[in-house]
VOGU-3710 file (C-alpha; in Angstrom, 3 decimals, decimal comma):
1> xxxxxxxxxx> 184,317/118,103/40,169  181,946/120,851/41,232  183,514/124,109/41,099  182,142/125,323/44,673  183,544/122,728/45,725  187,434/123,304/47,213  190,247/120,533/46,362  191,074/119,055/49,335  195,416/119,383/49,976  197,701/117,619/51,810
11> xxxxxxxxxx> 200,997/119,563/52,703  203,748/117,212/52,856  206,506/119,137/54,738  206,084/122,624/55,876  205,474/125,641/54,454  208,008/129,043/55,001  207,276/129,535/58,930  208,010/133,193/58,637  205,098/133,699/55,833  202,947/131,373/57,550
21> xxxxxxxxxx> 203,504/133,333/60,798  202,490/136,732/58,979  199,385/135,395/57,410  198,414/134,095/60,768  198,263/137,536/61,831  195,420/139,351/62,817  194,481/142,637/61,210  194,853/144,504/64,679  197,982/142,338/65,032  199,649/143,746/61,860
31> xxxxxxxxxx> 198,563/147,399/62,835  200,284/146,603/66,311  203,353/145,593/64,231  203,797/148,887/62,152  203,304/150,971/65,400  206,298/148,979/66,948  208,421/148,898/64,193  207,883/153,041/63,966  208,985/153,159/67,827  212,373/151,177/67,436
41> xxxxxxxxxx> 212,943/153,344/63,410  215,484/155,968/63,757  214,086/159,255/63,019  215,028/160,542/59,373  215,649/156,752/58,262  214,020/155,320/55,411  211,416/152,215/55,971  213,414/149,435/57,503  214,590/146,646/55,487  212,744/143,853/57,744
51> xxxxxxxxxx> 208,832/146,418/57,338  209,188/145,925/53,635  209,929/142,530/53,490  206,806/142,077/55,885  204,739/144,425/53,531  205,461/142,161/50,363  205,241/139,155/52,221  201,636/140,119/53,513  200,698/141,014/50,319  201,695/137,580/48,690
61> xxxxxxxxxx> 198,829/134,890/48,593  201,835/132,171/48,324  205,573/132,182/49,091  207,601/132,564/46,407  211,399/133,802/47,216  211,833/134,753/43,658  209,444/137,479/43,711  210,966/138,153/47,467  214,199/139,421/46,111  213,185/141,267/43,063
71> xxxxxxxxxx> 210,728/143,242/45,741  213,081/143,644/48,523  216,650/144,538/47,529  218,958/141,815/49,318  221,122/138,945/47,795  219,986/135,835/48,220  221,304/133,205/50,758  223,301/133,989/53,872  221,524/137,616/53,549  217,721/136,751/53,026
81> xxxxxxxxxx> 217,884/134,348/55,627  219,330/136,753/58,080  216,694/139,253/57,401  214,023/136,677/57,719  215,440/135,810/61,258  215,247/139,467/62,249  211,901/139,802/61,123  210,803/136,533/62,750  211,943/137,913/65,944  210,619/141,294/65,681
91> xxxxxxxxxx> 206,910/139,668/64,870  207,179/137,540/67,934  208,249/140,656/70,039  205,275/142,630/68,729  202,746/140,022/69,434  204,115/138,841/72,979  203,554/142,663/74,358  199,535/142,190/72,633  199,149/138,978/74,408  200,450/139,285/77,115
101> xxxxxxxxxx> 197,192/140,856/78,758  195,486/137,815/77,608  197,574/134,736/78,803  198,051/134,326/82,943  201,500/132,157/81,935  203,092/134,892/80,365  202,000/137,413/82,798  204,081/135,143/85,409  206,748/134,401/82,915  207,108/137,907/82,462
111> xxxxxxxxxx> 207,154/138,458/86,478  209,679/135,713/87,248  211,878/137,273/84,813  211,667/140,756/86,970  212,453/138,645/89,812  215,798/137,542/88,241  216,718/141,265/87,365  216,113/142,532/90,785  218,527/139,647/91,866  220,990/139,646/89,570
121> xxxxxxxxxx> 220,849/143,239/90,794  221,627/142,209/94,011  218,323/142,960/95,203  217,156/139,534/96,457  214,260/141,034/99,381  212,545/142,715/96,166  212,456/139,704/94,209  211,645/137,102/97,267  208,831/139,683/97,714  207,851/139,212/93,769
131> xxxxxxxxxx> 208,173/135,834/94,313  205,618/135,583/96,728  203,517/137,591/95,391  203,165/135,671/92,283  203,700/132,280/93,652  199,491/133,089/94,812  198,782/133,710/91,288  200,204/130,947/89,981  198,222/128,709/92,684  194,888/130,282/92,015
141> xxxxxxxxxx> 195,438/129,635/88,329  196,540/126,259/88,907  199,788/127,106/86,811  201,749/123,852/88,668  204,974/123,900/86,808  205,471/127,630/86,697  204,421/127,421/90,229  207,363/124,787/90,597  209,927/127,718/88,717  209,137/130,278/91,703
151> xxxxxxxxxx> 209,328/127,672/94,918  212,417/126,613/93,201  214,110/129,782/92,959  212,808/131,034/96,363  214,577/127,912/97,953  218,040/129,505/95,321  217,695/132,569/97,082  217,258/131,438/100,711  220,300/128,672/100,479  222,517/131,632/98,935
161> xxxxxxxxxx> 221,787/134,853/100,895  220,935/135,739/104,475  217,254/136,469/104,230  214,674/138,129/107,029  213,121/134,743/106,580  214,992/132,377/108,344  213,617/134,070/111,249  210,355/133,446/110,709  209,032/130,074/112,298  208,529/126,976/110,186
171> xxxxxxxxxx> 209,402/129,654/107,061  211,765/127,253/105,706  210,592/124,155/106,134  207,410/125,337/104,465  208,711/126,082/101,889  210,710/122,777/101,211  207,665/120,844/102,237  206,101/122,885/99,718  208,482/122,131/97,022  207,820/118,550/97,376
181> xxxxxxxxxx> 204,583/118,828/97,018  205,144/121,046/93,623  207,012/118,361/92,642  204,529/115,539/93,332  201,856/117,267/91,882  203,729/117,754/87,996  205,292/114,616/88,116  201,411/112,876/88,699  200,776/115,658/86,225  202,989/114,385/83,670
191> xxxxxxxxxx> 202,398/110,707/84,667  198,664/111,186/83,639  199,280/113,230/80,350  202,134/110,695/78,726  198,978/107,974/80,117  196,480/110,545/77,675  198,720/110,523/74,898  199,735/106,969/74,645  195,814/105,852/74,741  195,027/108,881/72,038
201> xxxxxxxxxx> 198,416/107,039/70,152  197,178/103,754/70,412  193,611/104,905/68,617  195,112/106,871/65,885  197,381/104,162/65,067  194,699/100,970/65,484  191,274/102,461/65,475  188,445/101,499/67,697  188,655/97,895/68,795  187,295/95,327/65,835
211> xxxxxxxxxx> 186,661/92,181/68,043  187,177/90,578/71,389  191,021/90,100/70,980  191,387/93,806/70,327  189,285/94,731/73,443  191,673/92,460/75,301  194,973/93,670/74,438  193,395/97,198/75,044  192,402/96,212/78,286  195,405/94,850/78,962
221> xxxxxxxxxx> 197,965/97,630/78,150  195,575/100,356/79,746  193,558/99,163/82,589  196,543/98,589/84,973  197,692/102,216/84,145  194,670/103,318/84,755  194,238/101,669/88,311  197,315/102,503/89,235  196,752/106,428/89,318  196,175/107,684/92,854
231> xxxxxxxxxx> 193,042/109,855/93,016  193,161/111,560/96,424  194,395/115,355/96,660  194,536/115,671/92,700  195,101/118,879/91,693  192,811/120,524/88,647  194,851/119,789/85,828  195,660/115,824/87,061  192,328/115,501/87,585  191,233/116,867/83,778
241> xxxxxxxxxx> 194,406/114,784/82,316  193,239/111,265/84,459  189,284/112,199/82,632  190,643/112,798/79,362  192,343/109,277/79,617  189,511/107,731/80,139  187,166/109,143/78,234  189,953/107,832/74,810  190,067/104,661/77,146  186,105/104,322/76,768
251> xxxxxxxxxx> 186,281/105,550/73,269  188,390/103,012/71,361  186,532/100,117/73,652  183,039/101,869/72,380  181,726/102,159/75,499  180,071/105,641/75,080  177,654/105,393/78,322  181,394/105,473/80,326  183,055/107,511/77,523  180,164/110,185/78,285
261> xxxxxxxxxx> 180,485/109,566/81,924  184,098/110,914/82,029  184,095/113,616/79,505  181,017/115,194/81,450  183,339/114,894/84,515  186,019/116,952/82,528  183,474/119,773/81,544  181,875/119,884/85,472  185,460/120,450/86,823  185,732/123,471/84,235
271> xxxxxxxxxx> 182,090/124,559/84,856  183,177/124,415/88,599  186,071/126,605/88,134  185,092/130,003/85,757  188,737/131,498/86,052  190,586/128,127/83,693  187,387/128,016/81,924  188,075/131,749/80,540  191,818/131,028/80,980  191,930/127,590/78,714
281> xxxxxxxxxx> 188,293/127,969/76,553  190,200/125,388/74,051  190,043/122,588/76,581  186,959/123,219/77,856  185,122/123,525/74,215  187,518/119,866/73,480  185,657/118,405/76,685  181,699/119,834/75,558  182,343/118,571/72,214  183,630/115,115/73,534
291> xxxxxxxxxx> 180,282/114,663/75,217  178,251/115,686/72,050  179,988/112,976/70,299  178,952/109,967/72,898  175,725/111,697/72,912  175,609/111,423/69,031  176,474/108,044/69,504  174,230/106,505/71,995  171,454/109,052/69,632  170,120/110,419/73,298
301> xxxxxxxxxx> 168,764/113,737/71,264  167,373/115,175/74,163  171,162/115,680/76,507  172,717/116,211/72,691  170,361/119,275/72,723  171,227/120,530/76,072  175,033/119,794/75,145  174,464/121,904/72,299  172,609/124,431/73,300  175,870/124,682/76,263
311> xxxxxxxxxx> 178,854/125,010/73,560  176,482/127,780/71,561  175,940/129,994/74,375  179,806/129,892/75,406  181,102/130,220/72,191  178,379/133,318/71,643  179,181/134,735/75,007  182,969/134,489/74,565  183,718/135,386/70,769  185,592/138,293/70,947
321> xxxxxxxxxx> 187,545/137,244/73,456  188,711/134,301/71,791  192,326/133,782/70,131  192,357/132,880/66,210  193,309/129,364/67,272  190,125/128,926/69,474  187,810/130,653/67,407  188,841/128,123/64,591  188,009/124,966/67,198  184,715/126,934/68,371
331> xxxxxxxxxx> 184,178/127,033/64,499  185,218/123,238/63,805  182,801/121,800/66,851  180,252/124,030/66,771  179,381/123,142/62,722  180,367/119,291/63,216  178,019/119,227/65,775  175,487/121,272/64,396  175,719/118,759/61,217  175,285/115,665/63,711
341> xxxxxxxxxx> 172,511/117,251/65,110  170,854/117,741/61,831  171,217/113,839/60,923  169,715/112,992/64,152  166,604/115,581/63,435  166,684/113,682/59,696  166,892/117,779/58,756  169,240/117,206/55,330  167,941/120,452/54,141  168,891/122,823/57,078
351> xxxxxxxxxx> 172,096/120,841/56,913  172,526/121,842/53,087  171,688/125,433/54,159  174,842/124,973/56,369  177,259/124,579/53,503  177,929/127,939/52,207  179,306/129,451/55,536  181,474/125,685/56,400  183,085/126,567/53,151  183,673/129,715/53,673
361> xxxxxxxxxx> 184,980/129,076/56,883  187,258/126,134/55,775  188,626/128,636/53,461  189,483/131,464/56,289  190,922/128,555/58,453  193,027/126,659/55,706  196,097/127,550/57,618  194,894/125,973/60,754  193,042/123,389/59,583  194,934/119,449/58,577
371> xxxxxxxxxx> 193,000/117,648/56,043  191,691/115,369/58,379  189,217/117,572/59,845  188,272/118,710/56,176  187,641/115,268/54,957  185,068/114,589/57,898  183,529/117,588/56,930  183,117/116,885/53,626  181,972/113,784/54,228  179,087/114,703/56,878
381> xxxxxxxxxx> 178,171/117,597/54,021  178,027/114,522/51,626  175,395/112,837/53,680  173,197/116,359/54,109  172,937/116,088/50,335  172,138/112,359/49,922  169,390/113,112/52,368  168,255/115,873/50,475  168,267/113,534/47,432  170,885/115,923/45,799
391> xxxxxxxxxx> 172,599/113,552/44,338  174,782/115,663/42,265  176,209/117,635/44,636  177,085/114,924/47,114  178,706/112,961/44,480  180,916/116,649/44,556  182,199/116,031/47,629  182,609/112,208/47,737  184,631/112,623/44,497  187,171/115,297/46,805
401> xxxxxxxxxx> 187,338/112,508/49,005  188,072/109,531/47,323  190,438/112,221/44,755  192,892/112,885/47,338  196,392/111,445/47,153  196,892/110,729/50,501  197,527/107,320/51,270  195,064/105,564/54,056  194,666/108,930/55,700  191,380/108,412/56,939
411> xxxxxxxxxx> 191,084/105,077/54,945  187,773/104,461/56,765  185,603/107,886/55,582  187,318/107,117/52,147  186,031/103,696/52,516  182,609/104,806/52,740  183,387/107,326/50,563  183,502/104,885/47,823  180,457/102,572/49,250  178,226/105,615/48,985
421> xxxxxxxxxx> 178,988/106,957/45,802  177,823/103,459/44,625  174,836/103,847/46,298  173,800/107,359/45,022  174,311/105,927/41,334  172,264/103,026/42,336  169,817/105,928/42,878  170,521/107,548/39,642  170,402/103,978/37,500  173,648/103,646/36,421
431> xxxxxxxxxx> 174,371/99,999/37,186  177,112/99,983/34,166  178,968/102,123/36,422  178,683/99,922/39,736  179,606/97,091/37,806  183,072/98,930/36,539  183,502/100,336/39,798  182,601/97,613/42,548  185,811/95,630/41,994  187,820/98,725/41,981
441> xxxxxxxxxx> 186,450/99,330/45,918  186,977/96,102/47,138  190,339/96,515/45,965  190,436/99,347/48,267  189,256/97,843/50,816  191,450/95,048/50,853  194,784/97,027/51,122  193,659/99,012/53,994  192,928/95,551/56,208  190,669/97,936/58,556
451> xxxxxxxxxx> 187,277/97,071/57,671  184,572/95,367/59,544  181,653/92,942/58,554  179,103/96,334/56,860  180,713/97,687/53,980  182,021/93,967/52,995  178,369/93,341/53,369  177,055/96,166/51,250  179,633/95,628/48,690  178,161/91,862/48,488
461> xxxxxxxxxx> 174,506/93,081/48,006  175,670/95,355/45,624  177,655/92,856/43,913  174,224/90,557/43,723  172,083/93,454/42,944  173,373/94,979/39,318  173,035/91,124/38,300  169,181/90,420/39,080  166,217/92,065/37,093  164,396/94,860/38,710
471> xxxxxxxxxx> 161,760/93,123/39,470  163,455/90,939/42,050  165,093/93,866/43,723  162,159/94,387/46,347  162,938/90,740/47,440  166,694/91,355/47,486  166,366/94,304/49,939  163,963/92,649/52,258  166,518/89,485/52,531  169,540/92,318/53,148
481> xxxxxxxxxx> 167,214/94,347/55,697  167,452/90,548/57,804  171,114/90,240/57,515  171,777/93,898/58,893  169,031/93,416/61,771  171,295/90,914/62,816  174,539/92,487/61,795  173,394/95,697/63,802  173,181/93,726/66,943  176,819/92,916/66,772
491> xxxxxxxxxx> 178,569/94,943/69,610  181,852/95,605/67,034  179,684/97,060/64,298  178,499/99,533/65,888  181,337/101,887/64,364  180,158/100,949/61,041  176,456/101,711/61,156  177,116/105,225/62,520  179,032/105,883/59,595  176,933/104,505/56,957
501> xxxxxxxxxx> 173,034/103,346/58,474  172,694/101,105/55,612  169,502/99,831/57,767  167,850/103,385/56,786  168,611/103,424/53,562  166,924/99,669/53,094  164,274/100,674/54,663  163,490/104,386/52,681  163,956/102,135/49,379  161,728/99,350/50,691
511> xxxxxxxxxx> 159,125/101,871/51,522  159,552/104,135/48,964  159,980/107,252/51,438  162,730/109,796/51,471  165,626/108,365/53,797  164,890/111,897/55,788  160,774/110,211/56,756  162,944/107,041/58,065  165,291/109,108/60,437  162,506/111,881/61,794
521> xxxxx> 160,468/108,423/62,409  163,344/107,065/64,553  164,203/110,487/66,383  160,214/110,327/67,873  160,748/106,625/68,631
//
């Protein structure tokens, strides 16, 4: 394999959480964390036991304990571990006083807990007064369940204590009415999210549907659900949770016109409401890149453009405010996108430009990235080379794909995987090799069960191909170029043609034009 190109790992287990959590740490993070630890060191003291382990644990590019205890003077066992804890505990204490400027929940957090002080303190006026002052906060941020916390402990204080509030009209039965309503709203709230997670469940575990009986028993398990979910008075986060369902409803059924539909809905109510946007930019970069997708899908280049052009200008706007975590997601959609919006334009060479700075990113991210998301990058940078007619360097990638010991994790990019690496040495003439290596992929393909009418197709022409002269190979292709006309018409094999567009590739060969003429021909169609 390539040597630029990076072996693809799968981490069974974790990793040492306290390491992990130190390399996870920003530069201006571990500054932070020296200045604290020097406020809590005891003047005259030498460097405290849990800032060295830190230092030699930040300076280590893996764990190894070994190398921990030779460093850092402490038997091993009961000892280490307790040291670990401490430092654990100190990180977390360091970072929650950085971020909590940042994050609106732990600003309230952090309030409620004065409020519990001042009344453990006996001063329960003071904290009904903090109470209510932060009770607004929480409703203008749409914080429901912290929102919940303070009505709850409000109603504590009242039923306990003889407050200057009974004597104000209606006082409490506002508030009780209000409690009800605090409670309506999360449990919708939660209603709607277990409904989101169940429907995301049922596509990780089955895919989208294959055939009618699929779309049936999808229908069946989620359409009452769905109809059962009262709409009226939703608050802002039911009302994202009930889109989000449907737009993984609409997904797994392949309907991307309602799939679009919804997840458009899900950016407007962000777009509609700048405070969460800023608050939450994860969910509202998930929802923009949700619509890019059923853009990519139904190939409408022009709204894919203006979708685009949306998540850019956010992501530009916004970068330095933006937590590791979501700079990593502005990262992964921006350059997925940017890569489907490269295939559409039939630009293989810009995409190839691309490379260098995915990689380099994958790299800085390794820690927050799951080799999912790295295989469907390295596939989509597979298909920027095959369009470049780079054969080479695709086959670099494909061969990190179909390399990786990890079961049927992603068994359908690995499936195509496979298919296309047969087709680039088709390219390159080496029908010795297809022959050796076609039964090996339908092997494959048979032990994964998930595979529609396409790539048994393609593995059939191939099959035929490497066993007919040259000559006849023109007449082969224009007999296949029928059979996927037709098979392209078939509602369930949709799926398959977005991942491989066999059709193109027909065509370029019968032609004799770079795939890239074929795709820039059907962009100005």
């Amino acid at each position: 394999m390539c040597m630029n190109v990076p072996e693809i790992k799968v981490i069974y287990g974790d990793s040492d959480p306290l390491f992990d959590l130190v390399k996870a740490m920003t530069k201006s993070e571990k500054r932070n964390f020296k200045l604290y630890a020097k406020r809590i060191q005891k003047k005259g003291d030498d460097k405290l036991l849990f800032v060295q382990l830190f230092d030699v644990l930040d300076k280590m590019n893996e764990y190894e304990e070994p190398l921990v205890l030779k460093k850092i003077k402490v038997k091993k066992g009961s000892q280490l571990a307790n040291l670990k804890r401490h430092l654990y505990k100190q990180v977390m204490t360091s970072l929650r006083l950085i971020h909590i400027s940042k994050n609106i929940d732990i600003q309230i957090r952090e309030q409620i807990d004065f409020a519990r002080i001042l009344y453990g303190k006996g001063l329960y006026r003071q904290s009904l007064r903090l109470l209510e002052k932060i009770k607004e906060i929480a409703s203008k941020h749409h914080q429901d369940i912290l929102h919940l916390e303070i009505v709850e402990f409000q109603k504590l204080i009242e039923e306990r204590h003889i407050t200057r509030s009974r004597s104000i009209k209606n006082k409490m039965e506002n508030l009780v009415s209000e409690s009800e309503r605090r409670a309506e709203v999360n449990l919708s709230a939660c209603t709607l999210s277990n409904l989101k997670i169940d429907i995301h469940g049922h596509y990780i575990k089955y895919g989208h549907v294959k055939n009618s009986k699929d779309t049936e028993i999808v229908q069946l398990i989620f359409d009452n659900a769905l109809n059962k979910i009262q709409r009226e008075n939703m608050s802002f986060f039911e009302r994202v949770y009930f889109e989000q369902s449907k737009v993984w409803y609409h997904y797994i059924l392949l309907n991307f016109p309602l799939c679009y539909r919804a997840a458009a809905n899900w950016v407007r109510l962000f777009d509609d409401n700048p405070k969460i946007k800023a608050e939450d930019p994860d969910l509202y970069m998930r929802g923009i890149y949700y619509v890019l997708t059923c853009l990519f899908y139904m190939n409408s280049y022009d709204r894919f453009i203006e979708y685009y052009e949306k998540l850019e200008e956010f992501v530009s706007q916004h970068k330095k405010e933006l937590k590791e975590l979501s700079q990593m997601l502005a990262f992964l959609y921006l350059n997925n996108t940017k890569l489907n919006k490269y295939y559409l334009e039939g630009d293989f060479e810009a995409g190839v430009a691309t490379v260098p700075y995915i990689l380099e990113n994958l790299k800085k991210y390794k820690l927050l990235l799951d080799t999912h998301r790295i295989l469907v990058f390295y596939y989509k940078i597979s298909y920027m080379y095959v369009g470049a007619e780079k054969y080479d360097q695709a086959l670099d990638y494909l061969n990190a794909i179909i390399n990786l010991k990890a079961g049927h994790l992603r068994g359908d990019i690995q499936c195509y995987a496979r298919l296309m690496r047969l087709l680039i040495h088709y390219e390159k003439g080496h029908y010795d090799f297809i022959s050796y290596e076609v039964d090996a992929v339908q092997r494959f393909m048979e032990k994964t069960e998930a595979f529609s009418q396409l790539p048994r197709a393609i593995l059939r022409f191939l099959k035929q191909l490497i066993k007919t002269p040259v000559a006849d190979h023109k007449r082969m292709f224009e007999v296949f170029k029928k059979e996927l006309e037709i098979l392209k018409e078939d509602y369930y094999e949709k799926r398959s043609f977005w991942y491989l567009d066999m059709l193109m590739w027909v065509e370029s060969r019968l032609r004799g034009v770079p795939l890239k003429v074929v795709m820039q021909e059907q962009l100005r169609k």
